[in-house]
Predicted model as a PDB file, atoms N, CA, C, CB and O in Angstrom, pLDDT in the B-factor column:
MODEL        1                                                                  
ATOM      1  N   UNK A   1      13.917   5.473   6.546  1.00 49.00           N  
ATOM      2  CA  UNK A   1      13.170   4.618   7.443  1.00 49.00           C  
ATOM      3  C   UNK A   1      14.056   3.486   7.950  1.00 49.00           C  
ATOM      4  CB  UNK A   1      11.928   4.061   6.744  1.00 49.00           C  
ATOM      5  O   UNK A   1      13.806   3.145   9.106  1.00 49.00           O  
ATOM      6  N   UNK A   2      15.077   2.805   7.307  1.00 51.00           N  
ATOM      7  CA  UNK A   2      15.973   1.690   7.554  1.00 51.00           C  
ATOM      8  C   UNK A   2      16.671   2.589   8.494  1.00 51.00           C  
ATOM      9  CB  UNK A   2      16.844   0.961   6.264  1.00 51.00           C  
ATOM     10  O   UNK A   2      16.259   2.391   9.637  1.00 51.00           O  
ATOM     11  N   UNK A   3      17.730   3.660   8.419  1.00 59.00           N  
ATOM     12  CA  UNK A   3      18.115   4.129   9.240  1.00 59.00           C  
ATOM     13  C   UNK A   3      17.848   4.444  10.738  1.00 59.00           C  
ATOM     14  CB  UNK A   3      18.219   4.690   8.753  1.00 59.00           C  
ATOM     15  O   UNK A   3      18.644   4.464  11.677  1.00 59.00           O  
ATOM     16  N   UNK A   4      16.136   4.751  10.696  1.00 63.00           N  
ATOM     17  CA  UNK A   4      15.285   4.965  12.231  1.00 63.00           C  
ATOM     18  C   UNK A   4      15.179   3.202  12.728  1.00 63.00           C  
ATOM     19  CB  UNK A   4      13.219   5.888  11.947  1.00 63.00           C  
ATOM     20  O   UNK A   4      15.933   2.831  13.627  1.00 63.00           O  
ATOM     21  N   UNK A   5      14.286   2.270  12.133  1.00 67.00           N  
ATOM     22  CA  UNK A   5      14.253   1.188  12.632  1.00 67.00           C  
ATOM     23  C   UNK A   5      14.893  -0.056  11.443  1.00 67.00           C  
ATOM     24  CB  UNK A   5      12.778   1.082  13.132  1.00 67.00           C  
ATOM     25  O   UNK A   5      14.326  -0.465  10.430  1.00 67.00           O  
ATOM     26  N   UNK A   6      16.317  -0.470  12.018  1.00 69.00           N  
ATOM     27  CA  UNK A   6      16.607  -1.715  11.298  1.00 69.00           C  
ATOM     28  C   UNK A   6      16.484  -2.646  11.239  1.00 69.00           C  
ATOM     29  CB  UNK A   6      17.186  -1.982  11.167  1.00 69.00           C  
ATOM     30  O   UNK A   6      16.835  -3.472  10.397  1.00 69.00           O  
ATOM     31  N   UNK A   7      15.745  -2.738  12.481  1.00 78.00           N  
ATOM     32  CA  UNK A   7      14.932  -4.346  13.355  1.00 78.00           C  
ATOM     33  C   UNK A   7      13.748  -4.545  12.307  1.00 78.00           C  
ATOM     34  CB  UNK A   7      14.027  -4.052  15.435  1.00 78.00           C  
ATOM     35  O   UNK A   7      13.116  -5.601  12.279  1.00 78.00           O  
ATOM     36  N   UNK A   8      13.485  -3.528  11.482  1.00 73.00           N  
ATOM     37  CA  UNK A   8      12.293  -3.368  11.059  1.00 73.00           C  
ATOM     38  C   UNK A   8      12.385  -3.073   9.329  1.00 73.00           C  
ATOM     39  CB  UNK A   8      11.653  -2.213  11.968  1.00 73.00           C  
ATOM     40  O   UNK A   8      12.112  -1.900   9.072  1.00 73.00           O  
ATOM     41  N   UNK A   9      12.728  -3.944   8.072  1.00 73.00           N  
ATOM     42  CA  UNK A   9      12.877  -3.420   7.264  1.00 73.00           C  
ATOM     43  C   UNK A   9      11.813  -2.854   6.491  1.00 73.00           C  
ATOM     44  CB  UNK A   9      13.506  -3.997   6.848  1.00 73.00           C  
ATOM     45  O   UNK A   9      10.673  -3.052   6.912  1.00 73.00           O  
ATOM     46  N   UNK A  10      11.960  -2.202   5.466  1.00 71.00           N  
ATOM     47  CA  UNK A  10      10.926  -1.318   4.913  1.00 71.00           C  
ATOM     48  C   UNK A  10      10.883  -2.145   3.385  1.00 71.00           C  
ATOM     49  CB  UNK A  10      11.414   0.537   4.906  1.00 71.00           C  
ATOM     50  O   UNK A  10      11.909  -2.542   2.832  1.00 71.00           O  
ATOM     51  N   UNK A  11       9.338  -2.340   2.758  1.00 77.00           N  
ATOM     52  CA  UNK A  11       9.068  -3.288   2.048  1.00 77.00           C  
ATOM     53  C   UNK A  11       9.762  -2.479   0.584  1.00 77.00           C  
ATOM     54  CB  UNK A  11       7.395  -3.746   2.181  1.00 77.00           C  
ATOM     55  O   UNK A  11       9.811  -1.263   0.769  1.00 77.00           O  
ATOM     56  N   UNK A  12      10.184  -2.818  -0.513  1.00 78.00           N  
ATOM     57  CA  UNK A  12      11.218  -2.130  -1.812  1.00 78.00           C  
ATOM     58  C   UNK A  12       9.501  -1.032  -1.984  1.00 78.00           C  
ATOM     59  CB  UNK A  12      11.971  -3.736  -3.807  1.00 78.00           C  
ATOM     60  O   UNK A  12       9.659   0.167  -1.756  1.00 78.00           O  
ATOM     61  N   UNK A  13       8.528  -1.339  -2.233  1.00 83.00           N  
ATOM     62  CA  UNK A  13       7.517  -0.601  -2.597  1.00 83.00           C  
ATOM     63  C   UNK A  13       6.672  -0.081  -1.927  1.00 83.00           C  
ATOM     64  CB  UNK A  13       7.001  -1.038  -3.223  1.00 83.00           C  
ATOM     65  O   UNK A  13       5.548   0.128  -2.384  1.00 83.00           O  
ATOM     66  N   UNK A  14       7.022   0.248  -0.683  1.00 78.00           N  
ATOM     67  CA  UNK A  14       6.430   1.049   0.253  1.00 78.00           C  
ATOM     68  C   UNK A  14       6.252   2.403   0.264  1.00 78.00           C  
ATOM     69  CB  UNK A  14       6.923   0.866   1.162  1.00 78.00           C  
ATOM     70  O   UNK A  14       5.223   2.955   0.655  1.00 78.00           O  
ATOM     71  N   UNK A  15       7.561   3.143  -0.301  1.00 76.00           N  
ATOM     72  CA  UNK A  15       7.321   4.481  -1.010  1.00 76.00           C  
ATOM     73  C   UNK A  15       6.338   4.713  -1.690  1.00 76.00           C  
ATOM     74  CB  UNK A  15       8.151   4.804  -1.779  1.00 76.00           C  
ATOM     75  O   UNK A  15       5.543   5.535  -1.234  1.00 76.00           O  
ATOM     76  N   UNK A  16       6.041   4.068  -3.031  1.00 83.00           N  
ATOM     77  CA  UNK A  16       5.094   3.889  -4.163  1.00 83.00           C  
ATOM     78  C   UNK A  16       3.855   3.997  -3.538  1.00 83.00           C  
ATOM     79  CB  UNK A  16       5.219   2.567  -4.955  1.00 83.00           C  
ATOM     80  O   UNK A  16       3.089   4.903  -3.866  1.00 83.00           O  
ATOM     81  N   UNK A  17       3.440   2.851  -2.321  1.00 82.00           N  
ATOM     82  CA  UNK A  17       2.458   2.911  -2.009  1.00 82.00           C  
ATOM     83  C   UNK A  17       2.167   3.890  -1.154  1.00 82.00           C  
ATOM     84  CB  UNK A  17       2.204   1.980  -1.745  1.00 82.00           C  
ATOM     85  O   UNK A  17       0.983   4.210  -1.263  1.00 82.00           O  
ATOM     86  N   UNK A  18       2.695   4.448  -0.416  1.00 78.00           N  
ATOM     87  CA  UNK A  18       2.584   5.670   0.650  1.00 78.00           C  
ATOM     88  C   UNK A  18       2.414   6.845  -0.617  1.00 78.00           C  
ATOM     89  CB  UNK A  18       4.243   5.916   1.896  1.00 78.00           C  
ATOM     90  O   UNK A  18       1.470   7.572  -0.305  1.00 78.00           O  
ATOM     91  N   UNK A  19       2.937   7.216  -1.771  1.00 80.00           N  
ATOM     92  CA  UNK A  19       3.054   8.198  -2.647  1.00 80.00           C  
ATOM     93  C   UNK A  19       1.565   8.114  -3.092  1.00 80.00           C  
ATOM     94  CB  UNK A  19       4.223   8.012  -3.751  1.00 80.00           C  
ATOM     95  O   UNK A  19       0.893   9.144  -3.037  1.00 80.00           O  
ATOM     96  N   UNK A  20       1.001   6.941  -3.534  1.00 84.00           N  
ATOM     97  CA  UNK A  20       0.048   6.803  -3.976  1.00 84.00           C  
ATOM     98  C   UNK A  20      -1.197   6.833  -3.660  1.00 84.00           C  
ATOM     99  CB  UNK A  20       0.197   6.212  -4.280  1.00 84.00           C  
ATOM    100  O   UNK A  20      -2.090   6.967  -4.497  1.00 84.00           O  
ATOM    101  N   UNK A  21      -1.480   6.652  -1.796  1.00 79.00           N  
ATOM    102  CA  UNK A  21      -2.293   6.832  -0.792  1.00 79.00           C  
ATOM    103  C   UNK A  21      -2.446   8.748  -1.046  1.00 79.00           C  
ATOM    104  CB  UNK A  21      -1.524   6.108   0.808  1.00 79.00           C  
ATOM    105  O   UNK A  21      -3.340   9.367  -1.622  1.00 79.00           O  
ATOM    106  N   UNK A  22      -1.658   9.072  -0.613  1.00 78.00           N  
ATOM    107  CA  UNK A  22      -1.169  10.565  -0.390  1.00 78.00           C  
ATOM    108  C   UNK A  22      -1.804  11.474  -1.780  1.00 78.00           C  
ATOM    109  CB  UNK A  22       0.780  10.609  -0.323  1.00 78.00           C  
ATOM    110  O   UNK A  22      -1.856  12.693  -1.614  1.00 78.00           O  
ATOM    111  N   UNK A  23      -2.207  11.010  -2.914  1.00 83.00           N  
ATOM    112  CA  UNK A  23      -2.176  11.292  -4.045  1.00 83.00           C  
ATOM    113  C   UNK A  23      -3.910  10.979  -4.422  1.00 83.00           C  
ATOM    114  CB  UNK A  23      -0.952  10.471  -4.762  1.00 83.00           C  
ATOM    115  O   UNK A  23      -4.677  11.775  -4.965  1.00 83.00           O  
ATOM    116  N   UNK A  24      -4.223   9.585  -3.951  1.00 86.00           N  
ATOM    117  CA  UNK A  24      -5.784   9.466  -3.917  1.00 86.00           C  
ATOM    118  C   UNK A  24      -6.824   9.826  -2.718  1.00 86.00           C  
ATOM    119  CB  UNK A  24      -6.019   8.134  -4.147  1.00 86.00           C  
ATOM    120  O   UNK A  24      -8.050   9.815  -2.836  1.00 86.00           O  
ATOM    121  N   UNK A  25      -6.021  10.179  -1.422  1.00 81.00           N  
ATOM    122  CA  UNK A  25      -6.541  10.693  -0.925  1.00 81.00           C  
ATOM    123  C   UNK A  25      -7.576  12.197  -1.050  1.00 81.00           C  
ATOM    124  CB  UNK A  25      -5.804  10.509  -0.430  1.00 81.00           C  
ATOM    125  O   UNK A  25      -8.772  12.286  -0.769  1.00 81.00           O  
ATOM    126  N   UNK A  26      -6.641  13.290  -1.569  1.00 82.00           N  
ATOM    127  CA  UNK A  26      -7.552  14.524  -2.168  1.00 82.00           C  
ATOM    128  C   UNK A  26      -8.133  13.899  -3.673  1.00 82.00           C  
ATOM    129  CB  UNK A  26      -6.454  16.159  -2.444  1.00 82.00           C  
ATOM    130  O   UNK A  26      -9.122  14.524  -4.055  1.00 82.00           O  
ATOM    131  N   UNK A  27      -7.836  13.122  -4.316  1.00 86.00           N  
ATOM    132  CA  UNK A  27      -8.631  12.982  -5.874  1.00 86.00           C  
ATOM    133  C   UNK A  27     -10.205  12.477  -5.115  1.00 86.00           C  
ATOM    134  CB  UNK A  27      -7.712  11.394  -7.274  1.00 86.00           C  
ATOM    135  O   UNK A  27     -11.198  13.010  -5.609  1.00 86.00           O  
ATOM    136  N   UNK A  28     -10.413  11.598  -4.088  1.00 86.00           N  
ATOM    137  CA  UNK A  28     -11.269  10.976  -3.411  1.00 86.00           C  
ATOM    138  C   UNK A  28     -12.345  12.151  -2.760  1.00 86.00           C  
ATOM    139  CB  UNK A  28     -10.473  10.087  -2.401  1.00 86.00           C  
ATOM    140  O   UNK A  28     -13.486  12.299  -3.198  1.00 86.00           O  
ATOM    141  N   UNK A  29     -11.884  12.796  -1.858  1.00 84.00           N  
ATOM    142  CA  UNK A  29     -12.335  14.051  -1.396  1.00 84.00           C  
ATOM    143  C   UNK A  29     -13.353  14.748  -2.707  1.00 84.00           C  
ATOM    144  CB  UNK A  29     -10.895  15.005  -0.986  1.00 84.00           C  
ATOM    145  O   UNK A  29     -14.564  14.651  -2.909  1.00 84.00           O  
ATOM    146  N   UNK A  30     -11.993  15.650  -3.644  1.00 86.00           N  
ATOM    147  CA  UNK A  30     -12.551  16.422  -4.926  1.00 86.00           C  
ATOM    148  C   UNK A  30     -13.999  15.264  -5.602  1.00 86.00           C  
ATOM    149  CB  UNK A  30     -10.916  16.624  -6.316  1.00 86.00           C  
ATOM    150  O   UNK A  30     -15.176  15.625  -5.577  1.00 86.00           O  
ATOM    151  N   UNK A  31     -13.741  14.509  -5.906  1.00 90.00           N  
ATOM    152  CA  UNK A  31     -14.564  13.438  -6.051  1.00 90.00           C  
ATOM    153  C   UNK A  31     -15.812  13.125  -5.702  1.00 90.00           C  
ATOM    154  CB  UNK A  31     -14.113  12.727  -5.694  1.00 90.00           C  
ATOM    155  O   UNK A  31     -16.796  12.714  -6.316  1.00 90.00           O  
ATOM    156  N   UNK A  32     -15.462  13.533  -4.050  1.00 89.00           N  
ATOM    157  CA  UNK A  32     -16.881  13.112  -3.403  1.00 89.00           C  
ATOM    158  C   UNK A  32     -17.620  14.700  -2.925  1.00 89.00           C  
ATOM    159  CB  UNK A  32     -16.572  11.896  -1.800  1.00 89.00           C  
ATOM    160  O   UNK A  32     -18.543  14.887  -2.132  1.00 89.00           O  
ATOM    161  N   UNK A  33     -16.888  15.632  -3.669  1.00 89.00           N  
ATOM    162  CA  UNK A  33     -17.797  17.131  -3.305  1.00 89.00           C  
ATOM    163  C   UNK A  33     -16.965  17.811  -2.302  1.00 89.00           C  
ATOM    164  CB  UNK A  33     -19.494  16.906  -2.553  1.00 89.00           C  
ATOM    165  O   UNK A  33     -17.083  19.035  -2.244  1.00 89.00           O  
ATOM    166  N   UNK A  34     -16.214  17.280  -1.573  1.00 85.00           N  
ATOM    167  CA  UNK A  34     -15.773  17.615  -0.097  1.00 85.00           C  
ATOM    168  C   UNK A  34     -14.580  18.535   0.009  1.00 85.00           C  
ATOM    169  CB  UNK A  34     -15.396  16.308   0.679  1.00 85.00           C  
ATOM    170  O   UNK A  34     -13.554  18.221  -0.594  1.00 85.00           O  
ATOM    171  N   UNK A  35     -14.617  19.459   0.605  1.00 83.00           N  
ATOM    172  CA  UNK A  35     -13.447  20.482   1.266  1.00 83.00           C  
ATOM    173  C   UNK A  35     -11.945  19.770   1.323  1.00 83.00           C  
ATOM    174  CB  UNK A  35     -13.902  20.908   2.993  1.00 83.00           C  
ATOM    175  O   UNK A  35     -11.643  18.857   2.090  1.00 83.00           O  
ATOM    176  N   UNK A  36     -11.053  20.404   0.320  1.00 79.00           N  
ATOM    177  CA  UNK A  36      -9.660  19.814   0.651  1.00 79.00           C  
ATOM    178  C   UNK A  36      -9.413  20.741   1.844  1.00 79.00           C  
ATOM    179  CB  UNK A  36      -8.413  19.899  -0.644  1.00 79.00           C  
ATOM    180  O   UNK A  36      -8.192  20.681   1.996  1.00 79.00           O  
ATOM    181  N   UNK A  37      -9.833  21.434   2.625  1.00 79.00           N  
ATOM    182  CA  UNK A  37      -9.250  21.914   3.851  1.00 79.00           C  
ATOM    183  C   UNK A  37      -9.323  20.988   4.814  1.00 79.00           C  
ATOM    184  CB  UNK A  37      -9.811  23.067   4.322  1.00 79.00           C  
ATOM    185  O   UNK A  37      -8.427  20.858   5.647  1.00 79.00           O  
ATOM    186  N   UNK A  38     -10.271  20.342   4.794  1.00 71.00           N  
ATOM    187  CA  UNK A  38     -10.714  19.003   5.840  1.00 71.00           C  
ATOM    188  C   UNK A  38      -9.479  17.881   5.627  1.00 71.00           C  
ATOM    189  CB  UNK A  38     -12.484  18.152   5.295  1.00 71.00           C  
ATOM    190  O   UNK A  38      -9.325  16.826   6.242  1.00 71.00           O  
ATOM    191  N   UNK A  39      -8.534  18.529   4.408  1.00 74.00           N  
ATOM    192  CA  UNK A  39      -7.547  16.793   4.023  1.00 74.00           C  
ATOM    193  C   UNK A  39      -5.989  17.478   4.514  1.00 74.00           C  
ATOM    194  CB  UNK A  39      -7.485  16.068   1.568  1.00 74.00           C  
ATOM    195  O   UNK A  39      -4.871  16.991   4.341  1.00 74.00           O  
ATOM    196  N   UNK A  40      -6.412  18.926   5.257  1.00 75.00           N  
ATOM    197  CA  UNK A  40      -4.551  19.556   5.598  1.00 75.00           C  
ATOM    198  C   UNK A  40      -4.280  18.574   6.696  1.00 75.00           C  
ATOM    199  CB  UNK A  40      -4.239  21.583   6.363  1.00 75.00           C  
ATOM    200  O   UNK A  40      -3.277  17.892   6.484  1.00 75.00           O  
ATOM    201  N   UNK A  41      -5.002  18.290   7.972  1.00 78.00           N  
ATOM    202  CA  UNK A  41      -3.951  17.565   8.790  1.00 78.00           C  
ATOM    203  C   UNK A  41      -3.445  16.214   8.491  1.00 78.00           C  
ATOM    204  CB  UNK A  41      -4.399  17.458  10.029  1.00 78.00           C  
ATOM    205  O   UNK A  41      -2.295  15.876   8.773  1.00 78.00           O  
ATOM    206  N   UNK A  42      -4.423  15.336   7.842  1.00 75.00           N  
ATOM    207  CA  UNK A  42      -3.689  14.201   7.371  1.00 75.00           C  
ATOM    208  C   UNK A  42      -2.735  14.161   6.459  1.00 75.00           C  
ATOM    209  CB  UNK A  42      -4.381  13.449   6.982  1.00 75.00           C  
ATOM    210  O   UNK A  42      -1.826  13.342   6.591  1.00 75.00           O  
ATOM    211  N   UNK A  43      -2.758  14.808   5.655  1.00 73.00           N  
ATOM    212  CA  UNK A  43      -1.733  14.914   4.518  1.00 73.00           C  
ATOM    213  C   UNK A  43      -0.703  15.220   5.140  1.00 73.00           C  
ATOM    214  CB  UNK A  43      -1.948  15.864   3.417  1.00 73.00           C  
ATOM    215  O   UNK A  43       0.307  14.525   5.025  1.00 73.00           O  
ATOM    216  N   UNK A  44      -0.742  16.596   6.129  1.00 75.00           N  
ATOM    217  CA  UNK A  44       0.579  16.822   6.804  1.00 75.00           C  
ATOM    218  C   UNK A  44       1.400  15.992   7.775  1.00 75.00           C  
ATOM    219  CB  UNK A  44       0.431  17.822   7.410  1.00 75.00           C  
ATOM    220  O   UNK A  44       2.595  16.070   8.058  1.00 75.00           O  
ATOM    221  N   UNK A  45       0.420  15.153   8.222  1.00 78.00           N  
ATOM    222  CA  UNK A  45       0.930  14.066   9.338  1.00 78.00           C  
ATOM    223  C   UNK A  45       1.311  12.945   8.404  1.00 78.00           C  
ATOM    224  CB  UNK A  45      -0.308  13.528  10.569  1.00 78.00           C  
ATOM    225  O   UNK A  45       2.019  12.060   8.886  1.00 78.00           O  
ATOM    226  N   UNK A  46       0.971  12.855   7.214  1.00 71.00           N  
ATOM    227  CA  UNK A  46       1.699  11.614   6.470  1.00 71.00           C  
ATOM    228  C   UNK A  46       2.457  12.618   6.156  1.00 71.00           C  
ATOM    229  CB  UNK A  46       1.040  10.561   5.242  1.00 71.00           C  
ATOM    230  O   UNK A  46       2.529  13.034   7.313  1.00 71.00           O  
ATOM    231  N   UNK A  47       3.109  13.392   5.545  1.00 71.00           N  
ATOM    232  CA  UNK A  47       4.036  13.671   4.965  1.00 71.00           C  
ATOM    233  C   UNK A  47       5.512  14.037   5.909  1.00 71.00           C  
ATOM    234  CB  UNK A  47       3.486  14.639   4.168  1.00 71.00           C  
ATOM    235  O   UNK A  47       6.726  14.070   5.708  1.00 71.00           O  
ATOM    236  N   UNK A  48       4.620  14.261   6.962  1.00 73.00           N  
ATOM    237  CA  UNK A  48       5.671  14.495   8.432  1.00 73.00           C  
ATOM    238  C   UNK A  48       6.734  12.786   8.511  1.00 73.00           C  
ATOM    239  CB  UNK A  48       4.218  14.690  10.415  1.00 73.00           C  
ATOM    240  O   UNK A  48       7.946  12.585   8.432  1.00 73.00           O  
ATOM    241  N   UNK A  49       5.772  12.033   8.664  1.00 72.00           N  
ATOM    242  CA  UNK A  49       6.215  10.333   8.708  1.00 72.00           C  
ATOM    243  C   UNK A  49       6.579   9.938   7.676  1.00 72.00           C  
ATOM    244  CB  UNK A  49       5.238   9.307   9.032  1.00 72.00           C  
ATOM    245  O   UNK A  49       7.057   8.808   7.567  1.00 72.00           O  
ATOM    246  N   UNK A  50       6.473  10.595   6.866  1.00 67.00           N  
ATOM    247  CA  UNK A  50       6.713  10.113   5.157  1.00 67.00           C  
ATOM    248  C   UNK A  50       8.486  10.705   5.320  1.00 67.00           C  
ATOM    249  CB  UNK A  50       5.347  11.307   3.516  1.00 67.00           C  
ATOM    250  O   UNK A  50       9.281   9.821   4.999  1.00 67.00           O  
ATOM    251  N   UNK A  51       8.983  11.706   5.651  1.00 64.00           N  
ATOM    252  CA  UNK A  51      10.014  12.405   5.478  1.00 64.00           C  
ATOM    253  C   UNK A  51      11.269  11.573   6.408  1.00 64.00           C  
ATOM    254  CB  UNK A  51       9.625  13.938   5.887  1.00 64.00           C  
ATOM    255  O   UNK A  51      11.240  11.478   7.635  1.00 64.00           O  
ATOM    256  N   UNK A  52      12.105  11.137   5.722  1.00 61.00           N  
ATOM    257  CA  UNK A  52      13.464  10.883   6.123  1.00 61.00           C  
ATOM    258  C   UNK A  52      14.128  11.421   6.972  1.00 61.00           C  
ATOM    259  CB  UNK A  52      14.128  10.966   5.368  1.00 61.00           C  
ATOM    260  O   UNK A  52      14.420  12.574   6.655  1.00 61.00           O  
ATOM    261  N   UNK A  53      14.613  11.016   8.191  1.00 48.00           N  
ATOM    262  CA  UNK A  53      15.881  11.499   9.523  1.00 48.00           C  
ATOM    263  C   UNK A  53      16.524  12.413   9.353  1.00 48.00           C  
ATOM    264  CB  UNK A  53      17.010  10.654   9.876  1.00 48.00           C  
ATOM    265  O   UNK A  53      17.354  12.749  10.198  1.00 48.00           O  
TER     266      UNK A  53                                                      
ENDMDL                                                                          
END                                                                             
C-alpha cells in the first residue's frame, strides 16, 4: 500500500484490522442464519484491495 500511495501512509495496524473485518464478517453472517454465498463479492473485493502491487 506505501508503494501505491506515499502521500498517503498506511496506519502500523491496518493489516490487523482489515484481517479482522474480513474474518468477522462471515462469523456475523453464520451467526445471524444467513447464506455465506451472499458474503462472495465482498470478501472478494476486500481481498482484491487487500492484495499488494
Amino acid at each position: 500500500m506505501a508503494a501505491r500511495r506515499p502521500d498517503r501512509p498506511v496506519p502500523p495496524r491496518a493489516g490487523t484490522a482489515a484481517i479482522g473485518a474480513v474474518v468477522r464478517l462471515p462469523a456475523t453472517a453464520i451467526e445471524e442464519g444467513r447464506d455465506l454465498s451472499s458474503m462472495c463479492g465482498i470478501l472478494a473485493d476486500t481481498a482484491y484491495r487487500l492484495e499488494p502491487a
